[in-house]
C-alpha atoms as a printed R data frame, in Angstrom:
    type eleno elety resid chain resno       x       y       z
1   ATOM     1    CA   UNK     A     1  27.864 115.492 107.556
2   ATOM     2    CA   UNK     A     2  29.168 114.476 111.461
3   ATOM     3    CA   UNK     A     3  27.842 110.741 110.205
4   ATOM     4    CA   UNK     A     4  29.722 111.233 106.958
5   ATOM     5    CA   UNK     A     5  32.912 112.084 108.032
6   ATOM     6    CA   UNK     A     6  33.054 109.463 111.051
7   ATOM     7    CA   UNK     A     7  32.588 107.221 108.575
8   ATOM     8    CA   UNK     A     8  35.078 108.164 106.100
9   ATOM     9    CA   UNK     A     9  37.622 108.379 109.580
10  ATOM    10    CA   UNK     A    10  36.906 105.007 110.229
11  ATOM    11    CA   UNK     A    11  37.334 103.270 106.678
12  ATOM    12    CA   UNK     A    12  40.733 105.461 106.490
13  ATOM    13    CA   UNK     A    13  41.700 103.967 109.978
14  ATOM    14    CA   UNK     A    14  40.708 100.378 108.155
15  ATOM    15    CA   UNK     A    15  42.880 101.234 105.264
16  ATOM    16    CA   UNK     A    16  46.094 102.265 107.006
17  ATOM    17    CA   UNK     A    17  45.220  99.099 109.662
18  ATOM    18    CA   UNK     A    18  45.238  96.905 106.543
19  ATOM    19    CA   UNK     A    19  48.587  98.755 104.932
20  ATOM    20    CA   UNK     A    20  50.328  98.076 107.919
21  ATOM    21    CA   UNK     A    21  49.310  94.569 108.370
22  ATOM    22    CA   UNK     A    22  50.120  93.858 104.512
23  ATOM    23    CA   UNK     A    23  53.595  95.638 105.391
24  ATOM    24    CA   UNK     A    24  54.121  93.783 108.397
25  ATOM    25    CA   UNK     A    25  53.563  90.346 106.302
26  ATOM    26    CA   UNK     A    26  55.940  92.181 103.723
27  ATOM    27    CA   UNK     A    27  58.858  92.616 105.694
28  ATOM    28    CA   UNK     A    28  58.702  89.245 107.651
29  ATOM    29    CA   UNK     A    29  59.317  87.671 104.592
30  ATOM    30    CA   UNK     A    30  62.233  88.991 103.590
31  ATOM    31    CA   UNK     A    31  65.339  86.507 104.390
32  ATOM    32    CA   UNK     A    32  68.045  87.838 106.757
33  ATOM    33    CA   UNK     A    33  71.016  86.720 105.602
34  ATOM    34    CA   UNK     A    34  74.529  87.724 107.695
35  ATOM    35    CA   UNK     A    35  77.372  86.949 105.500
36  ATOM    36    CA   UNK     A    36  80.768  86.321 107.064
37  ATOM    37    CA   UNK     A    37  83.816  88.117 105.493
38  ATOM    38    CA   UNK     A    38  87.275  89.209 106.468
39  ATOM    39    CA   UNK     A    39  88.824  91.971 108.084
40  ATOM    40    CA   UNK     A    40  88.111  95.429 106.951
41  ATOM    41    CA   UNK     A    41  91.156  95.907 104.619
42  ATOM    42    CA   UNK     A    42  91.247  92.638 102.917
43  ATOM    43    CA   UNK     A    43  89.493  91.392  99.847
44  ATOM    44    CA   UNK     A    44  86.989  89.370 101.124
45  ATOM    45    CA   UNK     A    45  85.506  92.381 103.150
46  ATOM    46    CA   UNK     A    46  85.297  94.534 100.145
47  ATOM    47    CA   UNK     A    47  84.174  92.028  97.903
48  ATOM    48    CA   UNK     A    48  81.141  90.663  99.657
49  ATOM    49    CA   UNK     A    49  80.319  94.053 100.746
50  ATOM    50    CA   UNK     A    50  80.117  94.961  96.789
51  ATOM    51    CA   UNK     A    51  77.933  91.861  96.415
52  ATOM    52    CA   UNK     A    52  75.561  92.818  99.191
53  ATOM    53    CA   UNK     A    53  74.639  95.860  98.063
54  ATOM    54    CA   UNK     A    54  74.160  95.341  94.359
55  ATOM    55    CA   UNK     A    55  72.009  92.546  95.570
56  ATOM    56    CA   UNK     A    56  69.917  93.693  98.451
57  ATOM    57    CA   UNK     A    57  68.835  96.374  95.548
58  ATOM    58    CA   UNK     A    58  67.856  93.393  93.288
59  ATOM    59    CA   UNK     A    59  66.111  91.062  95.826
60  ATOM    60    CA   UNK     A    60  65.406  93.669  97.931
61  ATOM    61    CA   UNK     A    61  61.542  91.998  98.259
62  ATOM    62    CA   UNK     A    62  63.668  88.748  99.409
63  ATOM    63    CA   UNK     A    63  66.552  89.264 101.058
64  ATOM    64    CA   UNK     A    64  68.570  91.368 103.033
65  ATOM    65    CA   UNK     A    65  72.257  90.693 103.357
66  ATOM    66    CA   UNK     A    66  74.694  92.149 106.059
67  ATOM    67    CA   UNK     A    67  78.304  91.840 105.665
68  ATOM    68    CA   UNK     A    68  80.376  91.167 108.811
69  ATOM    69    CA   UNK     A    69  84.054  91.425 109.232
70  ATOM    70    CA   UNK     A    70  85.513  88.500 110.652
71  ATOM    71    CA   UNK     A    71  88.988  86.700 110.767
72  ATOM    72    CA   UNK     A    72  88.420  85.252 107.463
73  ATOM    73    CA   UNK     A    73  88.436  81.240 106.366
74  ATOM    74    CA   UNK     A    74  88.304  79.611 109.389
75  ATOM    75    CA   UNK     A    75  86.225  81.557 111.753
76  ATOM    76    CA   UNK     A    76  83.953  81.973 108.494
77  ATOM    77    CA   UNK     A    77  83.571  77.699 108.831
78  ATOM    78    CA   UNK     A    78  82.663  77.902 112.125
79  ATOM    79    CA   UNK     A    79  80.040  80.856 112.120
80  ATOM    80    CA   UNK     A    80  78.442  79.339 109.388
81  ATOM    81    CA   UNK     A    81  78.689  75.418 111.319
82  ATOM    82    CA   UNK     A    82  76.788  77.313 114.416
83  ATOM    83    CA   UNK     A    83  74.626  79.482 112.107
84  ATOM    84    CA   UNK     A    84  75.621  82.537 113.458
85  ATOM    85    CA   UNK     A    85  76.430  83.404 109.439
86  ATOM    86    CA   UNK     A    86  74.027  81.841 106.790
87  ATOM    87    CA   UNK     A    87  76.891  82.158 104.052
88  ATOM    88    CA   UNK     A    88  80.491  82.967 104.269
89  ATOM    89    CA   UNK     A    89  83.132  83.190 101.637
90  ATOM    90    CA   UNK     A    90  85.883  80.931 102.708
91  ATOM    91    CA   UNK     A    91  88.848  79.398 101.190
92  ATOM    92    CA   UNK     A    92  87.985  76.001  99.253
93  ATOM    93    CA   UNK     A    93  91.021  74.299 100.942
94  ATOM    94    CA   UNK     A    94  90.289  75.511 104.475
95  ATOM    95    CA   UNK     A    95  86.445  74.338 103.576
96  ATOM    96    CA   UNK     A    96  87.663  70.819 102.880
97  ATOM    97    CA   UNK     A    97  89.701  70.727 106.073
98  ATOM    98    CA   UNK     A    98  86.395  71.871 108.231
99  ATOM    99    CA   UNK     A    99  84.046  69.343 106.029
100 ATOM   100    CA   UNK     A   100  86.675  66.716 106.576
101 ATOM   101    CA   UNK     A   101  87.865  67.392 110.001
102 ATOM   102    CA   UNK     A   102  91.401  67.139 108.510
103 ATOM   103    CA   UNK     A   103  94.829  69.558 109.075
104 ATOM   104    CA   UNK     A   104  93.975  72.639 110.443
105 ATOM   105    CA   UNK     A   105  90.726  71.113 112.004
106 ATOM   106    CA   UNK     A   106  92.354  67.994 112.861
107 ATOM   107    CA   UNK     A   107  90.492  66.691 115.965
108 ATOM   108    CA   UNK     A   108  87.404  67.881 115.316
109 ATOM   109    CA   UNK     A   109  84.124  66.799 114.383
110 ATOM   110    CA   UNK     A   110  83.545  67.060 110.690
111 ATOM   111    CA   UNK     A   111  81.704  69.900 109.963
112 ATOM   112    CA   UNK     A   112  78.484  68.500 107.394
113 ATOM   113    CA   UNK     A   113  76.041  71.748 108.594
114 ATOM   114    CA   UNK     A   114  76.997  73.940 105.026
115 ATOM   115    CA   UNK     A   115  77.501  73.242 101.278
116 ATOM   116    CA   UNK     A   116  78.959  74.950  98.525
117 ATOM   117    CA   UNK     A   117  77.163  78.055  96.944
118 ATOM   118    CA   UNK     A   118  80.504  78.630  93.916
119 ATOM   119    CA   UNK     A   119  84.066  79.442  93.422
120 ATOM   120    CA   UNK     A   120  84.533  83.029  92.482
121 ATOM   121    CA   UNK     A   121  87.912  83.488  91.962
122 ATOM   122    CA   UNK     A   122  91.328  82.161  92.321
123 ATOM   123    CA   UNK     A   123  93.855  83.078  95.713
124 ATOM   124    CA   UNK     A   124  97.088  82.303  94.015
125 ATOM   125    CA   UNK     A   125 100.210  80.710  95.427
126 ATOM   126    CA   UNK     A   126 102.951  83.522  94.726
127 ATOM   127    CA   UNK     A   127 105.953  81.597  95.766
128 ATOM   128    CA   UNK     A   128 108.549  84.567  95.814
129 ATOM   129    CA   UNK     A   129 112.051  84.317  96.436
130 ATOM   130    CA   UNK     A   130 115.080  86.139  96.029
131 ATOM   131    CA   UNK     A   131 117.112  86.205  92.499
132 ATOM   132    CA   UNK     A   132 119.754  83.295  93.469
133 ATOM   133    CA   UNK     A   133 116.597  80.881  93.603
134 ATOM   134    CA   UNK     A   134 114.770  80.089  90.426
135 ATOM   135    CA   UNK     A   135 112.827  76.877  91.543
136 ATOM   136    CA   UNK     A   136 111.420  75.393  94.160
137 ATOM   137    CA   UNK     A   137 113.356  72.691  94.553
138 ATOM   138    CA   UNK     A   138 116.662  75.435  95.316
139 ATOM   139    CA   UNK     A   139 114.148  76.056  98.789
140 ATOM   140    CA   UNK     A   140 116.064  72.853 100.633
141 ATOM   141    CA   UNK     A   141 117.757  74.553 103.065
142 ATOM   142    CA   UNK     A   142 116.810  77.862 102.961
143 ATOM   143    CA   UNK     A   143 114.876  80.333 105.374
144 ATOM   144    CA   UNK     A   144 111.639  80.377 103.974
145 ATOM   145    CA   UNK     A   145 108.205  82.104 105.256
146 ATOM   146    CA   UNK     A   146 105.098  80.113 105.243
147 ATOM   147    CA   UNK     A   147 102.977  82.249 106.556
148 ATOM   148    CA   UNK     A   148 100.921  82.506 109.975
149 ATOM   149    CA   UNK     A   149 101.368  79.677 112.243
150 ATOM   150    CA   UNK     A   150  98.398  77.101 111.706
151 ATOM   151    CA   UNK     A   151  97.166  79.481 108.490
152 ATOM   152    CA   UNK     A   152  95.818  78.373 105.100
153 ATOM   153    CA   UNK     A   153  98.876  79.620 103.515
154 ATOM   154    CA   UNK     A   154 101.498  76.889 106.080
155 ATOM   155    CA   UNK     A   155  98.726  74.109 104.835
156 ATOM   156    CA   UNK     A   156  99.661  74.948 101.104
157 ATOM   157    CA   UNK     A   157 103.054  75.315 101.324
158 ATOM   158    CA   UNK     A   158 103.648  71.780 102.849
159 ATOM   159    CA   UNK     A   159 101.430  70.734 100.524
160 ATOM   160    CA   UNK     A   160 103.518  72.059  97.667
161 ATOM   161    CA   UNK     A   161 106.660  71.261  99.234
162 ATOM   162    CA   UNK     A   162 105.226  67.535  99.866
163 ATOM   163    CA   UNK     A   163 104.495  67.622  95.842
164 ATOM   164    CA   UNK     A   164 108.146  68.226  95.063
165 ATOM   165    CA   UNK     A   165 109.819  65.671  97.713
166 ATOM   166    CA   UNK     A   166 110.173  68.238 100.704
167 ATOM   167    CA   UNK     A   167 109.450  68.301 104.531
168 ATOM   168    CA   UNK     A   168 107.926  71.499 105.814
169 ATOM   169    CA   UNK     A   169 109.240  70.849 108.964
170 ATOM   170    CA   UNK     A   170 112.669  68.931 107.587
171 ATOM   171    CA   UNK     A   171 113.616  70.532 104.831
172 ATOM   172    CA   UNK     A   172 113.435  74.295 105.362
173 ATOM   173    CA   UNK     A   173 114.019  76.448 107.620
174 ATOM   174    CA   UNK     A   174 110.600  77.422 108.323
175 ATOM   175    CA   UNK     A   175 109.225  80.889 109.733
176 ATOM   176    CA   UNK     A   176 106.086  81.807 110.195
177 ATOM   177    CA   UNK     A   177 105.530  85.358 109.014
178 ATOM   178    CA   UNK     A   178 102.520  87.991 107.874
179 ATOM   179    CA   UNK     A   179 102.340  88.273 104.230
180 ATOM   180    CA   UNK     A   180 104.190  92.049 104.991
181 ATOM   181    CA   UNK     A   181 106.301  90.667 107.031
182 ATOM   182    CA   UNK     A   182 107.839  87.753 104.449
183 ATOM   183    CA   UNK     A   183 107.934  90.674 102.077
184 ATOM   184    CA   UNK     A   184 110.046  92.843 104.474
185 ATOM   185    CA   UNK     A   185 112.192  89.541 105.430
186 ATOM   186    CA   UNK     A   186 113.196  88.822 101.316
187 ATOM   187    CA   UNK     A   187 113.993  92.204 100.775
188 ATOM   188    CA   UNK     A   188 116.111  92.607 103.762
189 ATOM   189    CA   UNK     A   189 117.713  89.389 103.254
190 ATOM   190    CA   UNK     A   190 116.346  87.692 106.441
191 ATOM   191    CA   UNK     A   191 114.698  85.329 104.287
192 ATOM   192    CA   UNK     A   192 115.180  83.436 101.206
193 ATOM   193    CA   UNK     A   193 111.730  82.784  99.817
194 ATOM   194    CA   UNK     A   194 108.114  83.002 101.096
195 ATOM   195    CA   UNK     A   195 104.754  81.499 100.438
196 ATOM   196    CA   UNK     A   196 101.933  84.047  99.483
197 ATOM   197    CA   UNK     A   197  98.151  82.890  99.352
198 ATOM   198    CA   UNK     A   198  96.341  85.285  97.855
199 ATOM   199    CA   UNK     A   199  94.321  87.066  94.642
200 ATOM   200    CA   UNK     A   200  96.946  88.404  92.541
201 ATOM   201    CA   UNK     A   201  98.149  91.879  92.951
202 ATOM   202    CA   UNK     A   202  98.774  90.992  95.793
203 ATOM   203    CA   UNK     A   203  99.506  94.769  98.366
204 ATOM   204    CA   UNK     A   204 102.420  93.515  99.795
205 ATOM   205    CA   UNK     A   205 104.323  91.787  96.929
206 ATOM   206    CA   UNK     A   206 103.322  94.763  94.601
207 ATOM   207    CA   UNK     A   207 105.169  97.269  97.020
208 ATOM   208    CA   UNK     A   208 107.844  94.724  97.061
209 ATOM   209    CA   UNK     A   209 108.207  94.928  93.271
210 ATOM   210    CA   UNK     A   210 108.948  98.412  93.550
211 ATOM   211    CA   UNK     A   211 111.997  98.676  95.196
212 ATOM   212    CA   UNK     A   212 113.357  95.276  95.250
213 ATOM   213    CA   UNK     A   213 113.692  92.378  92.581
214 ATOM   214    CA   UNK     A   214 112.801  88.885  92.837
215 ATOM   215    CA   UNK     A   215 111.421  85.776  91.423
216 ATOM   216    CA   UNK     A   216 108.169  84.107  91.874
217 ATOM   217    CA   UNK     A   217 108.877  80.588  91.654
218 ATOM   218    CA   UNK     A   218 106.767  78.405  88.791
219 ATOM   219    CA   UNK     A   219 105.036  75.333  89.680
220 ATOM   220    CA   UNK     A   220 105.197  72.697  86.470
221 ATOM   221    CA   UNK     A   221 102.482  70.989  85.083
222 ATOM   222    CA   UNK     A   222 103.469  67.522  86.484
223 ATOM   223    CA   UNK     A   223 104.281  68.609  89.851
224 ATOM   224    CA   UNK     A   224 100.699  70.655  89.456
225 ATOM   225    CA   UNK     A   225  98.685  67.303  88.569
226 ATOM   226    CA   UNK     A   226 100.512  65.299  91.682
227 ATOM   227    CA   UNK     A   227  99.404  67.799  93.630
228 ATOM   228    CA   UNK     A   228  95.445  68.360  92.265
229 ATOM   229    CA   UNK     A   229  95.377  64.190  92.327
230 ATOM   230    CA   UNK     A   230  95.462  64.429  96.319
231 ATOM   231    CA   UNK     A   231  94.176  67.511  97.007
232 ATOM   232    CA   UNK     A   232  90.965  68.192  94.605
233 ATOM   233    CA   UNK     A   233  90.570  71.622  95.957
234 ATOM   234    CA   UNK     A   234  93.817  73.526  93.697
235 ATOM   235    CA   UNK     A   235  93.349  74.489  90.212
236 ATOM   236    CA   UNK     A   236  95.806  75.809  88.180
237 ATOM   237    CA   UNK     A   237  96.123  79.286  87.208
238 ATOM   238    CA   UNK     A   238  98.939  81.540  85.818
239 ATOM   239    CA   UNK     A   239 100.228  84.686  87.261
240 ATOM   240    CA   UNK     A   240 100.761  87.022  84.353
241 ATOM   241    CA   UNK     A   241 103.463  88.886  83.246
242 ATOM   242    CA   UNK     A   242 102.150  92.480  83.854
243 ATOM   243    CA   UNK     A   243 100.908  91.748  86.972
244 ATOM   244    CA   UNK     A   244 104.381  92.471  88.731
245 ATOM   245    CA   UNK     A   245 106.686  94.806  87.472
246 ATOM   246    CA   UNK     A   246 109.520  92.509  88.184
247 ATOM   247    CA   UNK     A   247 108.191  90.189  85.990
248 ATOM   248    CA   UNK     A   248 109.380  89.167  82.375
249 ATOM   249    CA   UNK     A   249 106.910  86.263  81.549
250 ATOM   250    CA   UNK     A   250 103.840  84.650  83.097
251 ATOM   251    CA   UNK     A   251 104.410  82.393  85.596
252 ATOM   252    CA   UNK     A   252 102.282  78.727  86.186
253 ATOM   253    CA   UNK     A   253 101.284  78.135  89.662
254 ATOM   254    CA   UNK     A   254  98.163  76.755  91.407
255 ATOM   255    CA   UNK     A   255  95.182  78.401  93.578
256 ATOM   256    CA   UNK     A   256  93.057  77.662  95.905
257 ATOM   257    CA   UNK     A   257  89.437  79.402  95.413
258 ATOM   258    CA   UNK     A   258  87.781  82.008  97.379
259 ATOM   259    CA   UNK     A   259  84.297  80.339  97.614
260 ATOM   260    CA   UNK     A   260  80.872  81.222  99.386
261 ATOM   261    CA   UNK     A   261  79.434  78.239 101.404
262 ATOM   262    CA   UNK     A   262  76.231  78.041 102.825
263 ATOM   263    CA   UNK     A   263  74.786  77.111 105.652
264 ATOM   264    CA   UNK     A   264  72.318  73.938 104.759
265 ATOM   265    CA   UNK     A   265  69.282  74.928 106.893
266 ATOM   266    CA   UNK     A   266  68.922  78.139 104.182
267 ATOM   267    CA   UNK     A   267  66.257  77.518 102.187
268 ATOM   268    CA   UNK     A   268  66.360  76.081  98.571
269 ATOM   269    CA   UNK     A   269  64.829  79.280  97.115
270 ATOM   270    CA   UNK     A   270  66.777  81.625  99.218
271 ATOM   271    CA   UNK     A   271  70.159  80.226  98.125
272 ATOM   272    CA   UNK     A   272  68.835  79.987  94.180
273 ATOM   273    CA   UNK     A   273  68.082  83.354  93.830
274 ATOM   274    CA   UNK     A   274  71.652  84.542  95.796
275 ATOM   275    CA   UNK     A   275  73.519  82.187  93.437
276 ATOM   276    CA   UNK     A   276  71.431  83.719  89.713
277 ATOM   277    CA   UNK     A   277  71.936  87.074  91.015
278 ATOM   278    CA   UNK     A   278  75.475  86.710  91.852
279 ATOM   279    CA   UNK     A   279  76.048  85.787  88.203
280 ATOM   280    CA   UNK     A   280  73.352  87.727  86.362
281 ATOM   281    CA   UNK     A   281  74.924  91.179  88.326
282 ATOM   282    CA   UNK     A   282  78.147  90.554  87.784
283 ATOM   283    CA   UNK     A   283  78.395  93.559  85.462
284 ATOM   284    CA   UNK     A   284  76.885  95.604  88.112
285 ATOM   285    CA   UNK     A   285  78.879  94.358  91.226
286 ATOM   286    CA   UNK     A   286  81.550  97.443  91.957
287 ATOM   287    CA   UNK     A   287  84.566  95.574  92.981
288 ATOM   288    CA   UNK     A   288  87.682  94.292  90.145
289 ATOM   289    CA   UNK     A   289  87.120  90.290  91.571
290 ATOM   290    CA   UNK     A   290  83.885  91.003  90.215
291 ATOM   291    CA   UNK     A   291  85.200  90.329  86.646
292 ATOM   292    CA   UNK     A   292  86.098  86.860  87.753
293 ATOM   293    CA   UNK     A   293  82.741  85.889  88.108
294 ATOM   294    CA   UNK     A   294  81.656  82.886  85.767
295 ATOM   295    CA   UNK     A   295  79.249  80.400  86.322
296 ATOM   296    CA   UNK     A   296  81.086  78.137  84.116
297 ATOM   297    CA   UNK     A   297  84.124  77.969  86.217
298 ATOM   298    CA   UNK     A   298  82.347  78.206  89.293
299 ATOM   299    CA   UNK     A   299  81.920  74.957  90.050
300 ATOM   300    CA   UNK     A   300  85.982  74.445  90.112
301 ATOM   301    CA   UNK     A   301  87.713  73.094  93.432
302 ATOM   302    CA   UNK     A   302  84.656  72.272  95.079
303 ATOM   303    CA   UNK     A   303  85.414  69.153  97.012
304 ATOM   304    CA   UNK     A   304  81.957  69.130  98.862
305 ATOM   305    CA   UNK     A   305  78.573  68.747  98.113
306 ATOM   306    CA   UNK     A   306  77.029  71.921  96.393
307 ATOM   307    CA   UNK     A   307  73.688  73.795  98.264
308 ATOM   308    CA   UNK     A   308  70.311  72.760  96.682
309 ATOM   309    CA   UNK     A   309  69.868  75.977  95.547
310 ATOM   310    CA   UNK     A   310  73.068  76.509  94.093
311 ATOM   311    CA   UNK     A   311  72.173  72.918  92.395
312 ATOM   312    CA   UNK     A   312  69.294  73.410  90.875
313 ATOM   313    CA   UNK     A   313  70.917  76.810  89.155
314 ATOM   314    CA   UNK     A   314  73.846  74.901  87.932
315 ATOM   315    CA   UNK     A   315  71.255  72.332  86.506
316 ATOM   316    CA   UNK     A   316  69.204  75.033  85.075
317 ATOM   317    CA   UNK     A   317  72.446  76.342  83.196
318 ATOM   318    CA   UNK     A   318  73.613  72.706  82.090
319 ATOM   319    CA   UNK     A   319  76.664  73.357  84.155
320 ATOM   320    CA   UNK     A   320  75.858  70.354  86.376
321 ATOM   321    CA   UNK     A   321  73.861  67.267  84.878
């Protein structure tokens, strides 16, 4: 009986040896992935944090994704350039300019370590101003908010203001103001107009909307195509008329894309099964941006060459040929 049940002690020692070990080999090959996002109270924090967890429940056997708040778009670039993020979601312009080494990374050197993953929804250019202006051209002259100094937001406004025969630095009276800030400004009359990059609601313009009326400033379809034929990363969008309470019809403008890169050393399969889950889950992703999802659109504004993983799903789909 001793014999019996020091043998039985050893083969369940074998066993749980053998459990672990298969555990062990288990676990080490599950991907860590740390995604770069934005601060705590923005979009892109909540967003990807929505994303993680619907898909570390999917793929749990193949990834596991942790969300880190960051300063947003530009850090993003460079955490995912150094690797200390695999993927990031990142503004498509503010991609271009790190790819490119070009405005806001002027100086640099171009930044080839990450590709494209998709587009995922549109960060709108709300041009508000107050009711004495009704286009953009009416902003020579005038005090007008572009945003943080050296921010995504200053790079589309001169961009925009370029389109319609303007001089950020000429033609305006520039200030460089928080998004709450420019809203504050209009309503106080400190400013004329400001430049707002961002998904639409936006917070601050909503709150805005509730005390205080204004225009958001359209930009035509002519002015829209000058602008997309130099800079491939816009796309045009409309802002519509129940998304503002001050507003009577939709309004045409253009957007940049909020947009998940990838750092190119992640491995095909790793970034193909992040890219059909992103898509397939859509309906299960808790967050409103989810809704934007679309793998036929999400191949829009990107200006750099797409992940092989994110390839070979947009191939699969006979989104890319």
């Amino acid at each position: 009986m001793k014999r019996l049940n020091k043998i039985f002690s050893i083969s369940l020692s074998i066993v749980m040896l053998l459990s672990l070990f298969a555990c062990g080999n288990n676990s080490s090959s599950i991907k860590k992935i740390t995604l770069a996002s934005g601060g705590t109270s923005g979009t892109y924090y909540g967003f990807s944090g929505a994303i993680a967890s619907r898909l570390n429940e999917v793929l749990n056997n193949d990834m596991r994704i942790n969300v880190v708040s960051t300063g947003a778009s530009k850090i993003n670039a460079q955490m995912v350039d150094t690797n200390d993020a695999q993927i990031a979601i990142i503004q498509n312009d503010v991609m271009d300019y790190a790819y490119k080494a070009t405005d806001m990374f002027a100086g640099d050197e171009p930044m080839t370590t990450f590709s494209a993953i998709a587009s995922v929804y549109p960060e709108s250019i709300q041009i508000i101003a107050n009711k004495s202006i009704t286009s953009i051209e009416q902003l020579k002259g005038k005090k007008v908010s572009v945003g943080d100094q050296g921010s995504g937001t200053e790079f589309n406004a001169k961009q925009i203001l370029e389109a319609y025969g303007m001089d950020i630095e000429t033609d305006i009276v520039k200030n460089n103001q928080s998004f709450a800030d420019s809203c504050d400004g209009l309503k106080n009359g400190i400013l004329d107009a400001a430049f707002i990059t961002a998904g639409h609601p936006t917070v601050a313009v909503t709150e805005l909307a509730t005390n205080f009326d204004f225009n958001i400033l359209p930009i035509d379809s002519a002015h829209a195509e000058k602008l997309m034929s130099k800079y491939k990363f816009y796309a045009t969008v409309n802002i519509e008329k129940d998304t503002y309470s001050v507003l009577t019809s939709d309004v045409p403008t253009v957007a940049v894309m909020a947009t998940f890169i990838a750092n190119n050393n992640l491995d095909e399969d790793t970034v193909y099964k992040f890219t059909k889950a992103l898509f397939d889950e859509k309906a299960n992703i808790i967050h409103q941006k989810a809704a934007l999802l679309d793998n036929a659109t999400a191949i829009q504004g990107i200006s750099i060459p797409f992940h092989k993983g994110a390839e070979k799903y947009y191939r699969e789909q006979g989104i890319l040929n």
